[in-house]
HTML snippet that shows the backbone in 3Dmol.js (N, CA, C, O; Angstrom):
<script src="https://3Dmol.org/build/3Dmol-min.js"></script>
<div id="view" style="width:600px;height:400px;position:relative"></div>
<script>
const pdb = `
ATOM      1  N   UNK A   1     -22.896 -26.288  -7.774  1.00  0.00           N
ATOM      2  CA  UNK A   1     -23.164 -27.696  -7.850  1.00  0.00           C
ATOM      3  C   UNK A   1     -24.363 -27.923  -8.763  1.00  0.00           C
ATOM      4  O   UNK A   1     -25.141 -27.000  -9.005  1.00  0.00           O
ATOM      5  N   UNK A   2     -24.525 -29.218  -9.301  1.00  0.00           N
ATOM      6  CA  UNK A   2     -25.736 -29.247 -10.268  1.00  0.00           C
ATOM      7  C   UNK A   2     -25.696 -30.856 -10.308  1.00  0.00           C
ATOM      8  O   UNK A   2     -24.891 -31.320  -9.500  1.00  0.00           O
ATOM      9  N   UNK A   3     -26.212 -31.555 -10.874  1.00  0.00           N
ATOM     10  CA  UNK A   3     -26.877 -32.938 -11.106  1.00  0.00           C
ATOM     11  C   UNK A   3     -25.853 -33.128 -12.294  1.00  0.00           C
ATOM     12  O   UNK A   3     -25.431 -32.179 -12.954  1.00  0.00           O
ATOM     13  N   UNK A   4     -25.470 -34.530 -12.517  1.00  0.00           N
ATOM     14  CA  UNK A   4     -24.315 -35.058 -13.623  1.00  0.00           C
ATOM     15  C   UNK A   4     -25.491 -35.740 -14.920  1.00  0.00           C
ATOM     16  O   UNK A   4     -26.027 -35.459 -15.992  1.00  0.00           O
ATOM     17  N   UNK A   5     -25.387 -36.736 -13.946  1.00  0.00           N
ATOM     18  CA  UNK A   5     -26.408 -37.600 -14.641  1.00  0.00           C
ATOM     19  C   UNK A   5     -26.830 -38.666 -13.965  1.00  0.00           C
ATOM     20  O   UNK A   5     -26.108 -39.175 -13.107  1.00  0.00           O
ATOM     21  N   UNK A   6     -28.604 -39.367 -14.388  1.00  0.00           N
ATOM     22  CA  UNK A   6     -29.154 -40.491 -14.135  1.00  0.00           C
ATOM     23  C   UNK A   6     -29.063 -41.983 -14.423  1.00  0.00           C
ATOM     24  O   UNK A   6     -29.844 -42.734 -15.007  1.00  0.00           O
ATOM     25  N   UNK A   7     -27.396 -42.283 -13.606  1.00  0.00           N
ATOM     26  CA  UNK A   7     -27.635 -43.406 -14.329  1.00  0.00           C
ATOM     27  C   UNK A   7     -27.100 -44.645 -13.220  1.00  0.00           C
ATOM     28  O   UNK A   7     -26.990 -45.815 -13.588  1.00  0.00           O
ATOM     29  N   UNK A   8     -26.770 -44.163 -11.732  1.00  0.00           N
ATOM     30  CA  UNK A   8     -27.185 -44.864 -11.023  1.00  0.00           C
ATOM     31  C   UNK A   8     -27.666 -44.896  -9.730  1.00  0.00           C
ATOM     32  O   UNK A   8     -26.977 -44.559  -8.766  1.00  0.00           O
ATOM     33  N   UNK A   9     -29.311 -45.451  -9.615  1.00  0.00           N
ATOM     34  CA  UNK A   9     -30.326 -45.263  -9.109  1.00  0.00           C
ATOM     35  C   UNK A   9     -29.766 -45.640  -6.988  1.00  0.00           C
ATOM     36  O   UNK A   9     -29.053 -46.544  -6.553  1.00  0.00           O
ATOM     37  N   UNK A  10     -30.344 -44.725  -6.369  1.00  0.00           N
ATOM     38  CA  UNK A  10     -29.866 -44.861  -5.026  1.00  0.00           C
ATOM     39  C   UNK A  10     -31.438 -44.281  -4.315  1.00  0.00           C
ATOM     40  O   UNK A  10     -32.496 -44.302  -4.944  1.00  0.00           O
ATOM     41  N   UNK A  11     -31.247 -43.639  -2.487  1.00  0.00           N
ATOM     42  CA  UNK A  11     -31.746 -43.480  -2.683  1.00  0.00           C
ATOM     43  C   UNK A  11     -31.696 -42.432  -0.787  1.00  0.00           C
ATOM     44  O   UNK A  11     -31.110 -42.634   0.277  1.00  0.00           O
ATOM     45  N   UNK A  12     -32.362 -41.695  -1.141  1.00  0.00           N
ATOM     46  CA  UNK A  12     -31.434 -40.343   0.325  1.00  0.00           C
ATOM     47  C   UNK A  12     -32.935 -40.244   1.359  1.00  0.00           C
ATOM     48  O   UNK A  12     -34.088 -39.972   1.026  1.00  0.00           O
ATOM     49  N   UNK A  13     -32.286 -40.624   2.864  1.00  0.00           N
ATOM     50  CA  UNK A  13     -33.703 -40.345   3.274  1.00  0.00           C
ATOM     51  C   UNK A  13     -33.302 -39.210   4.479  1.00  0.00           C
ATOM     52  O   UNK A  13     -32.261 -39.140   5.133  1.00  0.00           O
ATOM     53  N   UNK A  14     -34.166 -38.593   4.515  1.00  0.00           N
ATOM     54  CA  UNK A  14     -33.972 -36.818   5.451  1.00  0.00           C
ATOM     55  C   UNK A  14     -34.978 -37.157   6.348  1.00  0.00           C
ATOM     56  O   UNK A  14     -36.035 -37.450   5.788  1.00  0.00           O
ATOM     57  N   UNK A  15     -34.988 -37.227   7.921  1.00  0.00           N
ATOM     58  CA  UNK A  15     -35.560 -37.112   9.172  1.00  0.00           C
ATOM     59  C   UNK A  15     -35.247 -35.712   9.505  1.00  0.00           C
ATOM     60  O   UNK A  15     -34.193 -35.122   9.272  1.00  0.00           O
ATOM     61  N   UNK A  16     -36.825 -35.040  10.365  1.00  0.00           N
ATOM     62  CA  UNK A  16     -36.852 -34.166  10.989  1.00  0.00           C
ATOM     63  C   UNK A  16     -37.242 -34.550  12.498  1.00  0.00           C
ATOM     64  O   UNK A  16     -38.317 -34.965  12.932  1.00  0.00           O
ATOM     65  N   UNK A  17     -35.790 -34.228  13.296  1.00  0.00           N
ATOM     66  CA  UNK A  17     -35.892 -34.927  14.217  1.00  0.00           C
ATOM     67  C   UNK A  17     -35.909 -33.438  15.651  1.00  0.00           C
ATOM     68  O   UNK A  17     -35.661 -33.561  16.850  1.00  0.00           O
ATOM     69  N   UNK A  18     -36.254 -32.314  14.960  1.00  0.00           N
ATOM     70  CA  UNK A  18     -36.162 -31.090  15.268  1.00  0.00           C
ATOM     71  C   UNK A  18     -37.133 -31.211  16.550  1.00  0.00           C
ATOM     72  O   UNK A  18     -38.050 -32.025  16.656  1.00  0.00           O
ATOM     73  N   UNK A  19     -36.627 -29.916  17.825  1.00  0.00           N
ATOM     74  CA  UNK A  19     -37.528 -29.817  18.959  1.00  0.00           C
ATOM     75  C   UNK A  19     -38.781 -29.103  18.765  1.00  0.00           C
ATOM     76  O   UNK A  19     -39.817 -29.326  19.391  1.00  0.00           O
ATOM     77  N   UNK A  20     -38.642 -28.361  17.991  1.00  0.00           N
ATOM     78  CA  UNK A  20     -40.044 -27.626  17.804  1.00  0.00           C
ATOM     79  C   UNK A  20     -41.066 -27.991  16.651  1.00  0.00           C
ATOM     80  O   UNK A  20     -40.785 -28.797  15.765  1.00  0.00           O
ATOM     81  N   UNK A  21     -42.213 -27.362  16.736  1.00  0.00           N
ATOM     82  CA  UNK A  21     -43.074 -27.615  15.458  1.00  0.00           C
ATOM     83  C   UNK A  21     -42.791 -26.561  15.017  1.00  0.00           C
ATOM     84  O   UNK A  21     -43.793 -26.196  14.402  1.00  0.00           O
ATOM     85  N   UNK A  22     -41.867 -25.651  14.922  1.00  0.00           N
ATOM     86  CA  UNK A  22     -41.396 -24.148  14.109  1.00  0.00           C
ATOM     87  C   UNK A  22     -40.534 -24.682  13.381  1.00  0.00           C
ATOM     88  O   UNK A  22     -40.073 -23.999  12.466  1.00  0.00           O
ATOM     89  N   UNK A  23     -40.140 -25.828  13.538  1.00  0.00           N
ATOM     90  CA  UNK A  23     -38.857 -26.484  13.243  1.00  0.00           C
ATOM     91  C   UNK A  23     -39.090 -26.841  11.471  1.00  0.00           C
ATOM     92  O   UNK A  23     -38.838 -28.005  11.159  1.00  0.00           O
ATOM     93  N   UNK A  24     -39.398 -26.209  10.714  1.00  0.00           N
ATOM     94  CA  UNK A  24     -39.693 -27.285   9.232  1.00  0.00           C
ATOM     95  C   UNK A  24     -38.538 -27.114   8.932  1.00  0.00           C
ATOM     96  O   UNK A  24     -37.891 -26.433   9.728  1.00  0.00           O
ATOM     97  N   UNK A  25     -37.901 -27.579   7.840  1.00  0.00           N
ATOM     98  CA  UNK A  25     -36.787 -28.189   6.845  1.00  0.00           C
ATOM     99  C   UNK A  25     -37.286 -28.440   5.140  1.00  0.00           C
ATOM    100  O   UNK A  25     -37.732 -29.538   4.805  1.00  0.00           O
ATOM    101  N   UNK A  26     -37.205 -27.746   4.531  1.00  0.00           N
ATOM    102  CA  UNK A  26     -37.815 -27.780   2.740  1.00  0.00           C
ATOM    103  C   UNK A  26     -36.164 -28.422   2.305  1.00  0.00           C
ATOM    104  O   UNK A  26     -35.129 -28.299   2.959  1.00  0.00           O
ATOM    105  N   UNK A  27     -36.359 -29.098   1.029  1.00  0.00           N
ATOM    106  CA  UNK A  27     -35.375 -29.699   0.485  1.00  0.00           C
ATOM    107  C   UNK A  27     -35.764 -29.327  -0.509  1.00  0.00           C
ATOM    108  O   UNK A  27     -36.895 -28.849  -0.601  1.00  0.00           O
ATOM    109  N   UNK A  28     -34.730 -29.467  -1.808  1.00  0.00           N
ATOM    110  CA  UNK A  28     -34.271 -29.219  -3.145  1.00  0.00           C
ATOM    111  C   UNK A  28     -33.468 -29.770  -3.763  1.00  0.00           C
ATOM    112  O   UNK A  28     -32.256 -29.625  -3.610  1.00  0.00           O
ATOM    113  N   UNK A  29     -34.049 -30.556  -4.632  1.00  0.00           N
ATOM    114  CA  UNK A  29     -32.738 -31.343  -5.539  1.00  0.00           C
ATOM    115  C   UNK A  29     -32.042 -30.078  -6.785  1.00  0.00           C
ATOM    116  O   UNK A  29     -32.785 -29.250  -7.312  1.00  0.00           O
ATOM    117  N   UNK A  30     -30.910 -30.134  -7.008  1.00  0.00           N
ATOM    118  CA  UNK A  30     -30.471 -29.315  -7.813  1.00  0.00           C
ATOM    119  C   UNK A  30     -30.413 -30.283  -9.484  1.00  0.00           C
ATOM    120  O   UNK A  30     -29.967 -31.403  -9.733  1.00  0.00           O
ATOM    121  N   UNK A  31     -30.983 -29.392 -10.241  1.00  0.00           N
ATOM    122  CA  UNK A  31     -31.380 -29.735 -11.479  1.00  0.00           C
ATOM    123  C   UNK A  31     -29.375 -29.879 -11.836  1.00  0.00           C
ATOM    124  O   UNK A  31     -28.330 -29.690 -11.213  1.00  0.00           O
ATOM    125  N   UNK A  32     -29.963 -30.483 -13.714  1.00  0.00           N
ATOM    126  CA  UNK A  32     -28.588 -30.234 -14.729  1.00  0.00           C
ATOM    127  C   UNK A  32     -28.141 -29.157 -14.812  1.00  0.00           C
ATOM    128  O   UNK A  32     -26.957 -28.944 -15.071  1.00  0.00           O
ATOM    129  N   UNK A  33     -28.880 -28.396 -14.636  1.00  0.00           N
ATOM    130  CA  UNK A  33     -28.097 -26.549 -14.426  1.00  0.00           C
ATOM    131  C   UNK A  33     -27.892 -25.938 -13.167  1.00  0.00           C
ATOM    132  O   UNK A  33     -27.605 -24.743 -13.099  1.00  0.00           O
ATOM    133  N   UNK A  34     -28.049 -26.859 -11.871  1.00  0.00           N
ATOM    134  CA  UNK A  34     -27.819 -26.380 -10.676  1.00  0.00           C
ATOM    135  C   UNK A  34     -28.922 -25.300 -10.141  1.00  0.00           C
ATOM    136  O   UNK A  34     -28.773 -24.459  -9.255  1.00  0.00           O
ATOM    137  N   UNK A  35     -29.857 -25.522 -10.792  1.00  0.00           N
ATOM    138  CA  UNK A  35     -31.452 -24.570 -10.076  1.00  0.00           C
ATOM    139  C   UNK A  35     -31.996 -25.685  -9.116  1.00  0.00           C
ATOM    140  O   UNK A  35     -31.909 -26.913  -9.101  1.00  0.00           O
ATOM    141  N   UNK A  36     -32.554 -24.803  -8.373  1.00  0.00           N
ATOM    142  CA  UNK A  36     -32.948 -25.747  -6.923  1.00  0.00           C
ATOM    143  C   UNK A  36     -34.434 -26.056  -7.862  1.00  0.00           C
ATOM    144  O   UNK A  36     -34.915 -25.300  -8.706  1.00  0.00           O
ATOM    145  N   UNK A  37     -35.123 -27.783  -7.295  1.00  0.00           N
ATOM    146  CA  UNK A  37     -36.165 -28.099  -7.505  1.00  0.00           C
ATOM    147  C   UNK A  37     -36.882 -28.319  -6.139  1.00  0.00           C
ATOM    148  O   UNK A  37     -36.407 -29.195  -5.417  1.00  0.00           O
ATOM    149  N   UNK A  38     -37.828 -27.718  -5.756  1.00  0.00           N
ATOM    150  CA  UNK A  38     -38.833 -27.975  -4.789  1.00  0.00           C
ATOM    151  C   UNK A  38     -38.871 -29.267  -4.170  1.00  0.00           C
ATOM    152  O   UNK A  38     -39.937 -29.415  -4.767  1.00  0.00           O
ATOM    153  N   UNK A  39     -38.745 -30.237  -3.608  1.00  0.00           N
ATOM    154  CA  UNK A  39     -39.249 -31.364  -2.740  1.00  0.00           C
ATOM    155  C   UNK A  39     -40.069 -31.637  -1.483  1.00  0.00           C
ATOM    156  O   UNK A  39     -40.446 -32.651  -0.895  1.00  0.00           O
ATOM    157  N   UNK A  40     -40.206 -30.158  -1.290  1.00  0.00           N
ATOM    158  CA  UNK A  40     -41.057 -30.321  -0.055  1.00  0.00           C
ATOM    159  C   UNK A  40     -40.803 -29.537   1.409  1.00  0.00           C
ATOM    160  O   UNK A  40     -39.839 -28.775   1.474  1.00  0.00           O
ATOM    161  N   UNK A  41     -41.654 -29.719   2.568  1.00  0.00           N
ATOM    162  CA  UNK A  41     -41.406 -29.760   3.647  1.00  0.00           C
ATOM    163  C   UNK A  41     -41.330 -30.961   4.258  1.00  0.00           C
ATOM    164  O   UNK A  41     -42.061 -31.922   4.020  1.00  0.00           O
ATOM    165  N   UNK A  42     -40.391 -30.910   5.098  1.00  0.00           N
ATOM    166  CA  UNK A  42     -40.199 -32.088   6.031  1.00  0.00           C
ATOM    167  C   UNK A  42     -41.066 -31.368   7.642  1.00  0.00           C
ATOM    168  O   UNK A  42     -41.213 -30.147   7.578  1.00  0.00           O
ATOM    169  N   UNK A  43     -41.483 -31.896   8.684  1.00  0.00           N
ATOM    170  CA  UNK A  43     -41.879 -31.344   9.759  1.00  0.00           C
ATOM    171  C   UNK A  43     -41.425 -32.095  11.070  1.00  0.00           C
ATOM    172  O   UNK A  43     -41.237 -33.297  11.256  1.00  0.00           O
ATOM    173  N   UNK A  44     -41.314 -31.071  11.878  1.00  0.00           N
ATOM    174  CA  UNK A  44     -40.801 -31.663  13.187  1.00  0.00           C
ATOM    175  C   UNK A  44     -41.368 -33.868  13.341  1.00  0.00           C
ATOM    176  O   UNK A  44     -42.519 -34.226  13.092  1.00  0.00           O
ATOM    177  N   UNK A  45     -40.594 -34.569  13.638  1.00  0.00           N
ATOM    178  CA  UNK A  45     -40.737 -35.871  13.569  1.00  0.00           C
ATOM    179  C   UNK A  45     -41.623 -36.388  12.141  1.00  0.00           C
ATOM    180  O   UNK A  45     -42.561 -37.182  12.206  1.00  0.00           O
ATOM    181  N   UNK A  46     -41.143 -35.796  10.919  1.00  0.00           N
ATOM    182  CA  UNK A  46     -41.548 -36.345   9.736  1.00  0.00           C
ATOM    183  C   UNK A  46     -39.812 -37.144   9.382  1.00  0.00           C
ATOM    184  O   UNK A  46     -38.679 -36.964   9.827  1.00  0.00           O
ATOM    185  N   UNK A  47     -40.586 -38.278   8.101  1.00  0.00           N
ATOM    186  CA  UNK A  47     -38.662 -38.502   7.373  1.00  0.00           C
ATOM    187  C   UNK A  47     -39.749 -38.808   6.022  1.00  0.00           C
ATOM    188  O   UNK A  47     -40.759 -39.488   5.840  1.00  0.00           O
ATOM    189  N   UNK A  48     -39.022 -38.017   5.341  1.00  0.00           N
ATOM    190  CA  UNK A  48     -38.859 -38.104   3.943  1.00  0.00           C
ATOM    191  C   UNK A  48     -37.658 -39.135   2.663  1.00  0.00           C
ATOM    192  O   UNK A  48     -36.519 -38.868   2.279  1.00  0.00           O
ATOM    193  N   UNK A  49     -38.457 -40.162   2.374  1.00  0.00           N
ATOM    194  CA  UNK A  49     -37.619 -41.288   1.466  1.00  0.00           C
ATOM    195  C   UNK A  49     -37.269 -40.452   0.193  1.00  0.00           C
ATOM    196  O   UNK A  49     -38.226 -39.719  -0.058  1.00  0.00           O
ATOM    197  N   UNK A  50     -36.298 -40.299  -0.660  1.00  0.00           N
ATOM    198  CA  UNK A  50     -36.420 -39.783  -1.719  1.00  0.00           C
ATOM    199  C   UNK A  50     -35.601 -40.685  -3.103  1.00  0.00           C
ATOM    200  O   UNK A  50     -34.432 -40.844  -2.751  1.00  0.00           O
ATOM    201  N   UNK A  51     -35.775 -41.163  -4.187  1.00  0.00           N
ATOM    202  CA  UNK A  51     -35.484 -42.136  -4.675  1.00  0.00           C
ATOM    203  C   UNK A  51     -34.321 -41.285  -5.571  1.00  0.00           C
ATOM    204  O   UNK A  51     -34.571 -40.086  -5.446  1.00  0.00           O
ATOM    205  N   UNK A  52     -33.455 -41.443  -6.199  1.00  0.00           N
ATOM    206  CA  UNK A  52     -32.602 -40.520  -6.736  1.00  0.00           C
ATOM    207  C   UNK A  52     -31.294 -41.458  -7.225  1.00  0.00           C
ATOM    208  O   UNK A  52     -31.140 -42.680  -7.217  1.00  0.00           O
ATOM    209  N   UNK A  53     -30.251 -40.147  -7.735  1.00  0.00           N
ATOM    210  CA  UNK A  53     -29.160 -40.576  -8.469  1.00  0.00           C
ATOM    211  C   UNK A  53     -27.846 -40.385  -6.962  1.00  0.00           C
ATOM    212  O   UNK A  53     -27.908 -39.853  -5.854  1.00  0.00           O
ATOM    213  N   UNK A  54     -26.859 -41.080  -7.661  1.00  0.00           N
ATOM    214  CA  UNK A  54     -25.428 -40.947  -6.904  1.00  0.00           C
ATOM    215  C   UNK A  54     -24.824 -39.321  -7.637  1.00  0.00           C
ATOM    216  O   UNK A  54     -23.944 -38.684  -7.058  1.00  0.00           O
ATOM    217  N   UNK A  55     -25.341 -38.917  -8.716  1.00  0.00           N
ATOM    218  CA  UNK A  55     -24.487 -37.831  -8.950  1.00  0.00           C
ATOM    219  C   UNK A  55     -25.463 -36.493  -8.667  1.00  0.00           C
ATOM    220  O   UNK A  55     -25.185 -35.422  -9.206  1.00  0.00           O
ATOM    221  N   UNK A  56     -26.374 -36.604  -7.975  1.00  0.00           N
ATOM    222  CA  UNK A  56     -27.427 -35.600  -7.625  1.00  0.00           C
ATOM    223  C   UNK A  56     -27.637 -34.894  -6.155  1.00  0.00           C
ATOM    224  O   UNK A  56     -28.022 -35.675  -5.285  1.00  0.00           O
ATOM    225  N   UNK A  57     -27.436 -33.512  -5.748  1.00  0.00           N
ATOM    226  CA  UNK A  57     -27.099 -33.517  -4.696  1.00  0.00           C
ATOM    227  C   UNK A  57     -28.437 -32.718  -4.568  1.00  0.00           C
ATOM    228  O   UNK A  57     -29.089 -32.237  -5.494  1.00  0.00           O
ATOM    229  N   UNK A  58     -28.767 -32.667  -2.971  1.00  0.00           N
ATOM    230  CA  UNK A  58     -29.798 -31.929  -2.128  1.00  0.00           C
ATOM    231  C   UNK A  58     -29.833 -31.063  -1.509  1.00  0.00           C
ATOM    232  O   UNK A  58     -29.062 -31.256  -0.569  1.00  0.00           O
ATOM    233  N   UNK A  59     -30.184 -30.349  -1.455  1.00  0.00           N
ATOM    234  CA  UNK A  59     -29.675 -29.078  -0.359  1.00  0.00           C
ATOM    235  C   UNK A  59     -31.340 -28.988   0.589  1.00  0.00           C
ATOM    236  O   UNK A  59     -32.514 -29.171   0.269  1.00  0.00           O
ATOM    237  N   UNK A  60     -30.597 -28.595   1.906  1.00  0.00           N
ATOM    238  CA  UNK A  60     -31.871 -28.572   3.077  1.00  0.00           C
ATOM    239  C   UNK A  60     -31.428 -27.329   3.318  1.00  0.00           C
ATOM    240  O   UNK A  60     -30.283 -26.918   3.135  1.00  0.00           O
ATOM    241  N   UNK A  61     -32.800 -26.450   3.933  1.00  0.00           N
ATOM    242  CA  UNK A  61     -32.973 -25.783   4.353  1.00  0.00           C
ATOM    243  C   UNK A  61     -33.705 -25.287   5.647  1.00  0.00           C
ATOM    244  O   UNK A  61     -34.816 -25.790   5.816  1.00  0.00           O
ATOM    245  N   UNK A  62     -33.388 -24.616   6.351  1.00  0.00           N
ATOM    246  CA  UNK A  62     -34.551 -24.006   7.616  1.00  0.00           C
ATOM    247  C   UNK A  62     -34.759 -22.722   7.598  1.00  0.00           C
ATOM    248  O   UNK A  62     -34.202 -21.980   6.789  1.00  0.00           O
ATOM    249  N   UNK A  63     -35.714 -22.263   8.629  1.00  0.00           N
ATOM    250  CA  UNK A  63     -36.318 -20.845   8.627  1.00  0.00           C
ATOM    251  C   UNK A  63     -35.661 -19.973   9.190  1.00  0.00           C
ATOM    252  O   UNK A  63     -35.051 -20.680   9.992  1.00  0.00           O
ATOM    253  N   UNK A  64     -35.324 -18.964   9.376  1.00  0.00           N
ATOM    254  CA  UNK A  64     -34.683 -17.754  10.016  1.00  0.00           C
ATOM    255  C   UNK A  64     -35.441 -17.077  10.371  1.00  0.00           C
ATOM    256  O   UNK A  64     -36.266 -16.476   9.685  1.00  0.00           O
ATOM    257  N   UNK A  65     -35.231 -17.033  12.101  1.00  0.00           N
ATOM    258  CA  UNK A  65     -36.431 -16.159  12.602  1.00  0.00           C
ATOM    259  C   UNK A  65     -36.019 -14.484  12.098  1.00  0.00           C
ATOM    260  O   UNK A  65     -35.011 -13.819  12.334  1.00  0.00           O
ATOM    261  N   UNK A  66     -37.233 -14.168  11.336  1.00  0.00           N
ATOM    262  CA  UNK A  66     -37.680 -12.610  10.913  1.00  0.00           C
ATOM    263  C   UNK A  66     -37.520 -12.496   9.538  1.00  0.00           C
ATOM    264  O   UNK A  66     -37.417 -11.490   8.835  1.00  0.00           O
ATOM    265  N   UNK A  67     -37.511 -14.216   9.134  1.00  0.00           N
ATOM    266  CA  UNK A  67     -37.578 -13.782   7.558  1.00  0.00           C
ATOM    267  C   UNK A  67     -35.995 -14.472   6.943  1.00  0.00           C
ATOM    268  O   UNK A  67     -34.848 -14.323   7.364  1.00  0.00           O
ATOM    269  N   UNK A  68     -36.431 -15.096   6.028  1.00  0.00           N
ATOM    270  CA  UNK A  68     -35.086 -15.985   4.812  1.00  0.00           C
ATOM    271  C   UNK A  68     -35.304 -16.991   5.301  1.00  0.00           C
ATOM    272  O   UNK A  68     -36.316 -17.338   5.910  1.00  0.00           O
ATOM    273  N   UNK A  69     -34.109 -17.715   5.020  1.00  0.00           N
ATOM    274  CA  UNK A  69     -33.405 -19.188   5.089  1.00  0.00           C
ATOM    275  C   UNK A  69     -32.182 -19.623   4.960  1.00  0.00           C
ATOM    276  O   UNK A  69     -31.584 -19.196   3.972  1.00  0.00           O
ATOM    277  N   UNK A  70     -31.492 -20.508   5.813  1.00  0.00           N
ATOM    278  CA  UNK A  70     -30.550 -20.286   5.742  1.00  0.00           C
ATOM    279  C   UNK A  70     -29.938 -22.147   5.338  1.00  0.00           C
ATOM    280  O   UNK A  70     -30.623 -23.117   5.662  1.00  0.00           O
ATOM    281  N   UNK A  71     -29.093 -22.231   4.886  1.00  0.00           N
ATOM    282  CA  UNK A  71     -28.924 -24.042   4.493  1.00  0.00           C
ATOM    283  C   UNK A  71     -28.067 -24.917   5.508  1.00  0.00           C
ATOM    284  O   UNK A  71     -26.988 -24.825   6.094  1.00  0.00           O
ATOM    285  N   UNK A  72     -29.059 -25.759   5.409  1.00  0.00           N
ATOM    286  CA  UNK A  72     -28.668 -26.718   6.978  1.00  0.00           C
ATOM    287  C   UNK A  72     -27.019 -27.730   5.930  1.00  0.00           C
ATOM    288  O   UNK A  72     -25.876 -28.149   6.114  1.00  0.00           O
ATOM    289  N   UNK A  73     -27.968 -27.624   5.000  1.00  0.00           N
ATOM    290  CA  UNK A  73     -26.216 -28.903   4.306  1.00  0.00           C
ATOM    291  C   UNK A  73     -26.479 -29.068   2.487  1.00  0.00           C
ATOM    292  O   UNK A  73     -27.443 -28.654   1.843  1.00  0.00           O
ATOM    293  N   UNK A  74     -25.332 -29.769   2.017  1.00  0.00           N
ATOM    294  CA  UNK A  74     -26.068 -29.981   0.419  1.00  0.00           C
ATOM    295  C   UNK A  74     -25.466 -31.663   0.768  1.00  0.00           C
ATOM    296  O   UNK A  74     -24.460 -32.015   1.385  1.00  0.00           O
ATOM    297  N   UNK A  75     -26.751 -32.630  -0.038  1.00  0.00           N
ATOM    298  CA  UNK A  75     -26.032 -33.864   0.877  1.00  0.00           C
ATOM    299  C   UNK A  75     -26.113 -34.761  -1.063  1.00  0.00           C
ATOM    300  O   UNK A  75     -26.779 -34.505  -2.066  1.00  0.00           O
ATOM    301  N   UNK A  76     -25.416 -35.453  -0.847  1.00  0.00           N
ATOM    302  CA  UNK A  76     -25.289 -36.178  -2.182  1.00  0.00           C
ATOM    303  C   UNK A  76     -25.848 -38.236  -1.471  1.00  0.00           C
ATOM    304  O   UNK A  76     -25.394 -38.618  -0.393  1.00  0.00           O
ATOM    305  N   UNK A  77     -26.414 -38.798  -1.981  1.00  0.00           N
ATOM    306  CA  UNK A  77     -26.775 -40.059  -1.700  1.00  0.00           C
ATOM    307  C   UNK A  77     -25.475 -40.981  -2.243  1.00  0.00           C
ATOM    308  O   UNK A  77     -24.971 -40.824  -3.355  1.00  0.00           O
ATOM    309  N   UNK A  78     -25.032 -41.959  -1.265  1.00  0.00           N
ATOM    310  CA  UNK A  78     -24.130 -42.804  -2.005  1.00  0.00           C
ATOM    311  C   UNK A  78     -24.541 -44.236  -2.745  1.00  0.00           C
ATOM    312  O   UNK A  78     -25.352 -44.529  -3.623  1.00  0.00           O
ATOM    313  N   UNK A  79     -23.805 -44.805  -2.141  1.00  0.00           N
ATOM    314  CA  UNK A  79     -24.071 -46.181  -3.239  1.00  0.00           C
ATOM    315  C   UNK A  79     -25.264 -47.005  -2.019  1.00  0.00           C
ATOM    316  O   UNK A  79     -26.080 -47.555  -2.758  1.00  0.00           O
ATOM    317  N   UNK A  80     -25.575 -47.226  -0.889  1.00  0.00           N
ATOM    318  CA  UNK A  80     -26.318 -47.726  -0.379  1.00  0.00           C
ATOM    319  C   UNK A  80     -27.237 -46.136   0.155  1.00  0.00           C
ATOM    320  O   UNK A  80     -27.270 -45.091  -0.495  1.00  0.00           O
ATOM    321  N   UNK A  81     -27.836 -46.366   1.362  1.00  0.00           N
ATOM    322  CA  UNK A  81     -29.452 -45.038   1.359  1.00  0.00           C
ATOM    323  C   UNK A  81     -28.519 -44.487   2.398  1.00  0.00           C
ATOM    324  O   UNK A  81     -28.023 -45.074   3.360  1.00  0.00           O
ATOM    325  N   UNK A  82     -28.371 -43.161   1.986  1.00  0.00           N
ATOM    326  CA  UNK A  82     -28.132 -42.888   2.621  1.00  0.00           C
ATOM    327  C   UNK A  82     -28.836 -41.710   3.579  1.00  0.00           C
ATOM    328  O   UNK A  82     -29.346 -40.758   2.988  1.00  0.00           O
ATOM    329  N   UNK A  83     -28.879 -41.745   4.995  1.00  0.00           N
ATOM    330  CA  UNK A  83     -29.722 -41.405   5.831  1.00  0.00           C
ATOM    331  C   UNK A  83     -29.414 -39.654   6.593  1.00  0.00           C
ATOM    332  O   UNK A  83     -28.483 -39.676   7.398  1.00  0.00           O
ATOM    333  N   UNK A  84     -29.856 -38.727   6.470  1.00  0.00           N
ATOM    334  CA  UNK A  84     -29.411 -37.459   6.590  1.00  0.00           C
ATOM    335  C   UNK A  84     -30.719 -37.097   8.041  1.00  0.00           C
ATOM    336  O   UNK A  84     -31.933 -37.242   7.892  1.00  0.00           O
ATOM    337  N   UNK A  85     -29.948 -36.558   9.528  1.00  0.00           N
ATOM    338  CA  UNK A  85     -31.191 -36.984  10.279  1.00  0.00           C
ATOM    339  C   UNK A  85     -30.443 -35.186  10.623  1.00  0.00           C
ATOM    340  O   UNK A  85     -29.253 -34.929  10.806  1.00  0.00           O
ATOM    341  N   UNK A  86     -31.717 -34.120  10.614  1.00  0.00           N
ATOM    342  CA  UNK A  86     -31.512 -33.147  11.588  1.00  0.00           C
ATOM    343  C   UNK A  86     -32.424 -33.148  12.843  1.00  0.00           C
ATOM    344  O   UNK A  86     -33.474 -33.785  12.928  1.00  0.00           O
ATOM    345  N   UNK A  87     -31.791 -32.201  13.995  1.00  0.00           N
ATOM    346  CA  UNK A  87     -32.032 -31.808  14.832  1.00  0.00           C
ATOM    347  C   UNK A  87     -32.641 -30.548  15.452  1.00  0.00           C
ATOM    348  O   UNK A  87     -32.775 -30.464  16.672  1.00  0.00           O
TER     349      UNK A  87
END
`;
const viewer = $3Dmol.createViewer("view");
viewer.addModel(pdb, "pdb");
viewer.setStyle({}, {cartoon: {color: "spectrum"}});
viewer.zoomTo();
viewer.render();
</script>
């Protein structure tokens, strides 16, 4: 998967609605060549707004206890906000 193009503006919001404070969630928008870009940590009861395209997708991630990560989803924003809530 990779990013198309910027040309119409939306906008994706990610809640961490997780039980623990072990609980983080990092996101990544995938560039025009499909390389992950950094966006952050999200933290147990954080939500992150993110302003973006309809042809641009996200991928979330969480921690794996003893080391990696493993991907919670890859989420694409539609034409109104669309709202991505984990647990």
């Amino acid at each position: 998967m990779r990013s198309v193009h910027g040309k119409v503006k939306t906008s994706i919001v990610i809640r961490n609605r997780a039980r623990s404070e072990e609980d983080v969630i990092k996101v990544y928008w995938l560039d025009y060549k499909g390389r992950r870009k950094s966006y952050g940590k999200i933290y147990k009861g954080d939500t992150k707004r993110i302003t973006t395209y309809m042809t641009h997708p996200w991928v979330v991630v969480s921690k794996v206890p003893g080391g990696g990560e493993i991907c919670q989803g890859v989420y694409m924003a539609d034409s109104g906000k669309r709202i991505v809530t984990f647990r």
